[in-house]
C-alpha positions in Angstrom: 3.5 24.6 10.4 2.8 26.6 13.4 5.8 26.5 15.1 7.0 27.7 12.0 5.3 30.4 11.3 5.8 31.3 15.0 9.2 31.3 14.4 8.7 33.5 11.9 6.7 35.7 13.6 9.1 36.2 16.6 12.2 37.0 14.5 10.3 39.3 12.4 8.8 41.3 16.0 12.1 40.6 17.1 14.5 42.3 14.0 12.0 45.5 14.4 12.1 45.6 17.6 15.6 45.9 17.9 15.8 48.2 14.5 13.3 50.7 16.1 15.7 50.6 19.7 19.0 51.1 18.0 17.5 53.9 15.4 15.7 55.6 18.9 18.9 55.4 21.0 20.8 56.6 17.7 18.3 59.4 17.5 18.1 60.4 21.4 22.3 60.2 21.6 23.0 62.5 18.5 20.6 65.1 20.3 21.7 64.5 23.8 25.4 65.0 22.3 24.9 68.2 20.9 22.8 70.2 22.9 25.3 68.5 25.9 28.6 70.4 23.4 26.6 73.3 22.4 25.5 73.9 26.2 29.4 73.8 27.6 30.3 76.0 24.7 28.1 78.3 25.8 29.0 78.2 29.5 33.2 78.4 28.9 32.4 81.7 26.5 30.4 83.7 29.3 32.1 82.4 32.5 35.1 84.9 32.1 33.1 87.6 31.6 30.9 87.7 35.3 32.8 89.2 38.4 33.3 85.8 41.0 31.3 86.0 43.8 28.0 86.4 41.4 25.4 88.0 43.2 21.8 87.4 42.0 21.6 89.7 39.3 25.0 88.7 37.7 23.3 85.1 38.1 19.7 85.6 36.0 22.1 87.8 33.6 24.0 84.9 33.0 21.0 82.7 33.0 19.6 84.4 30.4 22.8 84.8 27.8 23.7 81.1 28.4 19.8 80.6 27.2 20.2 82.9 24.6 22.6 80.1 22.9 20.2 77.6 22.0 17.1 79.9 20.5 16.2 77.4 17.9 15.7 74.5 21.0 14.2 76.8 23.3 16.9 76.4 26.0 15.7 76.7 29.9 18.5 78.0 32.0 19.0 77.4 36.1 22.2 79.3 37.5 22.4 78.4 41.0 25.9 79.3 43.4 25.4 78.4 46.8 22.1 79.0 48.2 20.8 81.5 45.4 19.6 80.5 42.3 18.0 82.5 38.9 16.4 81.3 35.6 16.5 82.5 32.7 12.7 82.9 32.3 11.7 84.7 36.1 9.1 82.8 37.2 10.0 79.5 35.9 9.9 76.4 38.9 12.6 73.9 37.0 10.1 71.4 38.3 11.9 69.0 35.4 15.6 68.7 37.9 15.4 66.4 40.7 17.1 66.5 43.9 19.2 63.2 43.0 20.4 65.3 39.8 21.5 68.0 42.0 23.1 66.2 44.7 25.3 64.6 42.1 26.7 67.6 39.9 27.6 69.2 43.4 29.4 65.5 44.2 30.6 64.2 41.1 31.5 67.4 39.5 30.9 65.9 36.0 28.4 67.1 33.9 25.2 64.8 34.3 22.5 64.5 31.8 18.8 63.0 32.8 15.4 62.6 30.4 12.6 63.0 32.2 8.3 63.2 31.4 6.3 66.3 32.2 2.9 66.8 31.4 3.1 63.8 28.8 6.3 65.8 27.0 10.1 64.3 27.0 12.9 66.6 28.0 16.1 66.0 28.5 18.2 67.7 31.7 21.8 68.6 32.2 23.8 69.8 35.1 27.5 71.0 35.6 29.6 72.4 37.9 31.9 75.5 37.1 35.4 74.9 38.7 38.1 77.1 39.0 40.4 75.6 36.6 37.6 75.1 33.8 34.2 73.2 33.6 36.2 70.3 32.6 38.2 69.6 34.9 37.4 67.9 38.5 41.0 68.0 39.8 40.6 71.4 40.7 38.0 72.7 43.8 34.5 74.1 42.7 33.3 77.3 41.9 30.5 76.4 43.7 28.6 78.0 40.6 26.2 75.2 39.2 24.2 75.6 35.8 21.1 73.5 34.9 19.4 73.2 31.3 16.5 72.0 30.3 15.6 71.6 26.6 12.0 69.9 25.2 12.5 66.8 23.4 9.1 68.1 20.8 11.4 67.1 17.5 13.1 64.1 18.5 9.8 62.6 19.7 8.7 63.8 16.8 11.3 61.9 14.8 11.0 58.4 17.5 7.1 58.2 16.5 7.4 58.9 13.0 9.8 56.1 13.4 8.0 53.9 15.1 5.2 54.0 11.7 8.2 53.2 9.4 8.9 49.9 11.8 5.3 49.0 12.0 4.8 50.0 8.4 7.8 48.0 7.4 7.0 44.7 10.1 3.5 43.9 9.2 4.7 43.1 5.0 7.8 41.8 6.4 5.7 39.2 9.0 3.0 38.7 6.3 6.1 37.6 4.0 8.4 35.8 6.6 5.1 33.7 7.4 4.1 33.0 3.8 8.3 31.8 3.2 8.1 29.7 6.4 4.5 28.2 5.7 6.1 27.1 2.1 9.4 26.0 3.8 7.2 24.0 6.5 5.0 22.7 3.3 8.4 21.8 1.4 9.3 20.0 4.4 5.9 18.0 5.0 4.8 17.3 1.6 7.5 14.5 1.5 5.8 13.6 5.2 2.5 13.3 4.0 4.1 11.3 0.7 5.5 8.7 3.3 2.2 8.5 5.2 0.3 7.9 2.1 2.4 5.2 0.9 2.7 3.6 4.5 -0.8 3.5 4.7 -0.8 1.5 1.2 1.4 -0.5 1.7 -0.7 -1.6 5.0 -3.8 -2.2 2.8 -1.4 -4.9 0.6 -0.5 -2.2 -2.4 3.1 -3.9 -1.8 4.1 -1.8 -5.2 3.8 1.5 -3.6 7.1 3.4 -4.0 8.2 7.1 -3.4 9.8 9.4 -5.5 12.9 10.5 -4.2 14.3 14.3 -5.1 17.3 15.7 -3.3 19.8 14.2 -1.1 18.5 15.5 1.9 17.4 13.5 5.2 14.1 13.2 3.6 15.5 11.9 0.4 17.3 9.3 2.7 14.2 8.4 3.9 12.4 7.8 0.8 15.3 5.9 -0.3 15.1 3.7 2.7 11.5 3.7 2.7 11.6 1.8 -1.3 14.2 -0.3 -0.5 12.1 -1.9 2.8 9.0 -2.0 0.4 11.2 -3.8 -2.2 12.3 -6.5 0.0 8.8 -6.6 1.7 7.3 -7.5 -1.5 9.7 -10.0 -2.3 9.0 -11.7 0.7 5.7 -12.0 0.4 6.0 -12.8 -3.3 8.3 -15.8 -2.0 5.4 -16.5 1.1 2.8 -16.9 -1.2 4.6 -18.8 -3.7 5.6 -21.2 -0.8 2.0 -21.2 0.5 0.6 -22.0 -3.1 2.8 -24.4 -3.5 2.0 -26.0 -0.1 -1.9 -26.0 -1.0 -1.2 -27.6 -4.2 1.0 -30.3 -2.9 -1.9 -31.0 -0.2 -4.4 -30.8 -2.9 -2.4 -33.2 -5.2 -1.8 -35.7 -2.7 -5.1 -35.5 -1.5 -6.3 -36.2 -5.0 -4.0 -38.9 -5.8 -4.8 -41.3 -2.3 -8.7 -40.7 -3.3 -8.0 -43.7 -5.9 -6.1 -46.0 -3.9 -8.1 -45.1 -0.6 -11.5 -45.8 -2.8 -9.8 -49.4 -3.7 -9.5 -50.1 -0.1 -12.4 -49.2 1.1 -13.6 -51.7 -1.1 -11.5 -54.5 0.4 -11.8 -53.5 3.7 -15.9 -53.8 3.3 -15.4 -57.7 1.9 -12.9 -58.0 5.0 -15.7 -56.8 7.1 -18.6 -59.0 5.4 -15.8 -62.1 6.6 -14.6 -61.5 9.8 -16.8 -63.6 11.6 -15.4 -66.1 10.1 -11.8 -65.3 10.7 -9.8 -66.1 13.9 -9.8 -63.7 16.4 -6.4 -61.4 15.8 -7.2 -61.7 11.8 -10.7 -60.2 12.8 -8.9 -57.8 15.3 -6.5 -56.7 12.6 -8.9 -56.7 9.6 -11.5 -54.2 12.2 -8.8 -51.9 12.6 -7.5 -51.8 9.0 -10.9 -50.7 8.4 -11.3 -48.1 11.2 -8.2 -46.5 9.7 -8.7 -46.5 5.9 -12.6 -44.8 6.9 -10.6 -42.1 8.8 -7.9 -41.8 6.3 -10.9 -41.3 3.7 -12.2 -38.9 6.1 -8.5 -36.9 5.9 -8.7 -37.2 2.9 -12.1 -35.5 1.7 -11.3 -32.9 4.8 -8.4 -32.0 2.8 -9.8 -31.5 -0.4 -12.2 -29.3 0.7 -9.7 -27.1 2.8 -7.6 -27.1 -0.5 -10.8 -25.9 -2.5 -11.0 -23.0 0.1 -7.6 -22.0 -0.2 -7.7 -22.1 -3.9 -11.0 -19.8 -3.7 -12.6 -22.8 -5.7 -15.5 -22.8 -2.8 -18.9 -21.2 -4.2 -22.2 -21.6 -2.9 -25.5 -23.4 -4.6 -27.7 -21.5 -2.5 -31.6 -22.6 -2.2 -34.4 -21.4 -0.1 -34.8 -24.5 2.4 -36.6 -25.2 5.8 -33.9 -25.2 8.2 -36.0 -26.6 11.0 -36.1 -30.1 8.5 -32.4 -29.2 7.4 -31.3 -29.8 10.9 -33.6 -32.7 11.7 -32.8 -34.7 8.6 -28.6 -34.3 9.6 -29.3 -35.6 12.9 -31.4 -38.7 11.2 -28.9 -39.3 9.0 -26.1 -39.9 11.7 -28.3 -41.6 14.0 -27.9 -38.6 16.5 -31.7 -38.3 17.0 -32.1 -39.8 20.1 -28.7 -38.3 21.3 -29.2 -35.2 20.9 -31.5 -32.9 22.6 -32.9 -30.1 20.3 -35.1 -27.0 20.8 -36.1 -26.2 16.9 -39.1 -24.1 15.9 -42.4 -25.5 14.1 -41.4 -26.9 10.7 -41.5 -24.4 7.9 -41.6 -21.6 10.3 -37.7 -20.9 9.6 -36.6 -20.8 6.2 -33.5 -19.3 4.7 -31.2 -19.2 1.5 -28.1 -21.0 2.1 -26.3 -23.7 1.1 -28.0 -27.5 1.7 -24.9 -29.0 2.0 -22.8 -27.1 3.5 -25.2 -26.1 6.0 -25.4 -29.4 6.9 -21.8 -30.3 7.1 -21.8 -27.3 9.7 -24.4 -29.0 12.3 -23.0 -31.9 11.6 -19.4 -31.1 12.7 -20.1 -29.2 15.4 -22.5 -31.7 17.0 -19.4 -34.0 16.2 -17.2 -32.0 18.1 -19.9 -31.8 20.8 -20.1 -35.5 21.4 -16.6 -36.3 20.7 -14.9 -33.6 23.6 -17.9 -33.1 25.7 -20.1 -35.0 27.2 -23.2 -35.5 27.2 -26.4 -34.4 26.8 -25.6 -32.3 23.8 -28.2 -29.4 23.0 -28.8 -28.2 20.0 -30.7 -24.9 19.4 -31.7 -23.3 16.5 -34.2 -20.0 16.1 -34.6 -17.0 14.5 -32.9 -12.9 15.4 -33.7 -9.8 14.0 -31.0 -7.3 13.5 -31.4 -3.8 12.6 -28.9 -3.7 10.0 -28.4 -7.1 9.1 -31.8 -8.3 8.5 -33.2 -11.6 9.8 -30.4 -14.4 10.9 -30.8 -18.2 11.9 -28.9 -18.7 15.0 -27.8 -22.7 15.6 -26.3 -23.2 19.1 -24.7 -26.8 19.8 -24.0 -26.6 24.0 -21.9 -30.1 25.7 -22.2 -30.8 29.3 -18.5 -31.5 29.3 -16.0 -29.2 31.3 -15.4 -26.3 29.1 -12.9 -25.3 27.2 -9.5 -24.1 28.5 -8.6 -20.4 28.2 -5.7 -21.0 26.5 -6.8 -23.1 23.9 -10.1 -21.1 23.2 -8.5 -19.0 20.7 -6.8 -21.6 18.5 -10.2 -23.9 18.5 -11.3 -23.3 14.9 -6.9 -23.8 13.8 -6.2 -26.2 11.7 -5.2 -29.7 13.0 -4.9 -27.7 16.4 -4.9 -29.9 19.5 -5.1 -28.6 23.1 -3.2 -32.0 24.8 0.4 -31.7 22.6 0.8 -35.1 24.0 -2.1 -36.8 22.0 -0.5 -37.6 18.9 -3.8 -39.2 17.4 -7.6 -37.6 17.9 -10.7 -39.6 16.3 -11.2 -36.5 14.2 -8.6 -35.1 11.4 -8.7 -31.8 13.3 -10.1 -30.1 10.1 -14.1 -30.3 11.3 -14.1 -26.7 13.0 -12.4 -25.2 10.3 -14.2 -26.5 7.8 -16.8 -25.3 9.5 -15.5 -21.9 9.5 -15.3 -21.4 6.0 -18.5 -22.6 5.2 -20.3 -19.9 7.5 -17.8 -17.1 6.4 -19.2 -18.3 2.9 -22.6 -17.9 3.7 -21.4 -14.3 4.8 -21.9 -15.1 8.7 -20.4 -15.7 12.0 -19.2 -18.7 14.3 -17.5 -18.0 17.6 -16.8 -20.6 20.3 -17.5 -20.0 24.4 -18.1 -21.3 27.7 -21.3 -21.8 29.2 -22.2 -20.0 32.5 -23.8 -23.4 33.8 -20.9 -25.7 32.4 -19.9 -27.2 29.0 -18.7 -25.5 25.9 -21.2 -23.6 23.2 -20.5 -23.0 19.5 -22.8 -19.9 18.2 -23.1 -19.7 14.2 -25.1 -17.0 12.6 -25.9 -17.0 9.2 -28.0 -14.2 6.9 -31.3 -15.6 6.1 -31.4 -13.9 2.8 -28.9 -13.2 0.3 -28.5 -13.1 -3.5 -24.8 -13.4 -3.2 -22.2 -13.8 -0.5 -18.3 -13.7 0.0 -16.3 -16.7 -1.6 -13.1 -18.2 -0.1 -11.2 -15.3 -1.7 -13.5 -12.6 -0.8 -15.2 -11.9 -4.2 -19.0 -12.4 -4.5 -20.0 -16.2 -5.7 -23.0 -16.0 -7.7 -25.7 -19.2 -7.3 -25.1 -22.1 -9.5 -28.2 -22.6 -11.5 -27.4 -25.6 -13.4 
């Protein structure tokens, strides 16, 4: 919008500016043209009357009667032949011709015309020679008579400043207005800019609807044409994506659901098989052991799946109560035997309480001690206390620490993937590769944080942060998930 109004600007300066030159030169040339005629008029009509050689009072009488010619402009006369000189007002210096004038009507033997300033007024100067064959012509020798005039430039002055008001009258509407068209024009031309923006920016935040309305058949029109048809195809990609993605989920979710039945039936035969392998012969108890091993971790799969298919869903909610996390923690550890495996730093008992979820808080020690045992080594610490933030309130801190060897850089980012494995070789893990992302969700649930790093001293640490109090927090789709009472 600037540059357009600058443009406008500059043209408008620019047309007066030029106006106001050709209307002053216009102006100055009429003048100069007749006072130039009227003054050679004058000069042919007395010549022939004055003897030749003029002496000096022939030459301030002829002064004065070539003066006499141009009453109405106050003419100033100089009549000079050879080496003497009169003006038609005795007394008068001609301080207005230069030297350079004079030296080229006795050269040149043209008439010559000059404006020059004196005493902050404009007057215009003009020297001839007289020849013997006429003042016009330069084929013939000089007279070696020379005759100067000088005539104030009062009225055309006059006329150049009254012109100058009419420009500047006439410029400063004319800018205002040139502005005004070329801030509307620069408006016309952004409005359809800002339009775009706008819809950009929604289409960014997942309004995948968003369309322009296109007017004209302009570039801009083009644009917004273009710009409808990407969004069009955008959102019917993403309509297709997410119909592919739901229909993933529910084919996990189904065929999660549908092995629990069979999977429960073996489980049941694989614990008789287990009560009788002592009694079997050795590769009937090896093979009965390991058909057990694998229907527990296919159970395992199984449940892991189901509840990564209720967070997809947005099924998830939370059944928060107020608990002592101190006894939370210790009761997961006593329940899988990790009690004297694990080394724990916890608070005094009923020192740290919060409102979370029971079981899901305790499926997120429990995994991540898991994952500490299972790709560290050992001792595994386990840390839990209390932080005060300024805007988030109080929040319970658990941090599970290995003694292992870290956790590569490249596979720190994709830790908390799904089913993610840092050696591509290992086709099989004892886990189902769903523990840290189960583990995600639940703490996003609870409205927290869980981020994964490598100690200073050695061994990988997993940091969760959960709210201590809350009345509602954000479900698997984002929405609030009020407490389940019943």
């Amino acid at each position: 919008m600037v540059a357009f109004a600058f443009v406008a600007a500059v043209a408008t300066v620019t047309t007066g500016a030029l106006t106001f030159r050709e209307a002053r030169t216009g102006i100055l040339q009429q003048s100069q043209d007749t006072v130039i005629e009227g003054f050679r008029d004058r000069v042919d009509t007395l010549v022939p009357n004055y003897r030749f050689p003029p002496g000096r009072s022939d030459l301030e009488t002829f002064a004065a009667d070539v003066a006499r010619g141009g009453r109405s402009q106050n003419w100033r006369v100089l009549a000079v032949y050879r080496e003497t000189s009169a003006t038609s007002d005795p007394g008068d210096s001609f301080g207005e011709l230069s030297p350079a004038m004079r030296g080229s009507v006795r050269s040149r033997r043209v008439t010559v015309f000059q404006r020059v300033t004196s005493d902050g007024r404009s007057f215009l100067v003009v020297g001839m020679p007289v020849t013997f064959a006429g003042p016009y012509s330069t084929a013939e020798p000089a007279s070696g008579l020379e005759v100067y005039l000088t005539v104030p430039q009062d009225d055309e002055q006059g006329y150049v400043d009254a012109l100058v008001s009419a420009v500047e009258r006439a410029t400063v509407p004319a800018l205002a207005l040139a502005v005004v068209l070329a801030l509307l024009a620069a408006r016309g031309v952004l409005r359809p800019v800002r339009e775009l923006r706008r819809a950009t920016r929604s289409i960014a935040e997942g309004r995948l609807d968003t369309r322009l309305a296109v007017q004209g058949t302009d570039e801009l029109a083009d644009l917004s044409r273009t710009f409808n048809e990407t969004a069009e195809a955008l959102e019917g990609s993403v309509a297709e994506l997410r119909r592919l993605e739901a229909g993933a989920r529910r084919f996990a979710a189904d065929v999660s659901h549908e092995l629990r039945t069979p999977l429960a039936a073996m489980t049941a035969v694989t614990d008789v098989l287990d009560e009788d392998a002592a009694g079997l012969d050795d590769d009937t108890a090896t093979a009965v052991r390991l058909i057990s091993e694998e229907t527990t971790k296919l159970a395992a799969l199984v449940d892991d799946l189901m509840e990564i298919s209720r967070f997809d869903a947005g099924a998830a909610a939370l059944h928060l109560d107020d608990i002592d996390l101190v006894e939370s923690v210790r009761r997961t550890l006593a329940t899988r035997g990790w009690t004297h495996t694990v080394e724990t730093a916890l608070p005094a008992p009923g020192t740290l309480r919060g409102r979370v979820d029971p079981r899901r808080f305790d499926v997120v020690v429990a995994n991540l001690v898991a994952n500490a045992l299972r790709h560290g080594r050992p001792p595994v610490h386990l840390r839990l206390y209390e932080r005060n933030d300024s805007e988030a309130g109080g929040q319970a801190v658990v941090e599970v620490r290995d003694s292992g060897d870290g956790i590569p850089d490249g596979v720190l980012p994709h830790v908390f993937d799904r089913f993610y494995k840092s050696d591509t070789a290992r086709a099989r893990s004892e886990g189902s590769g769903l523990g840290l992302a189960i583990t995600t969700e639940n703490v996003r649930l609870h409205g927290g944080t869980v981020r994964a790093a490598n100690h200073p001293d050695g061994g990988a640490v997993f940091t969760v942060v959960l709210p201590l109090c809350q009345d509602g927090t954000p479900d698997g789709t984002g929405n609030l998930a009020k407490e389940d009472r019943a």
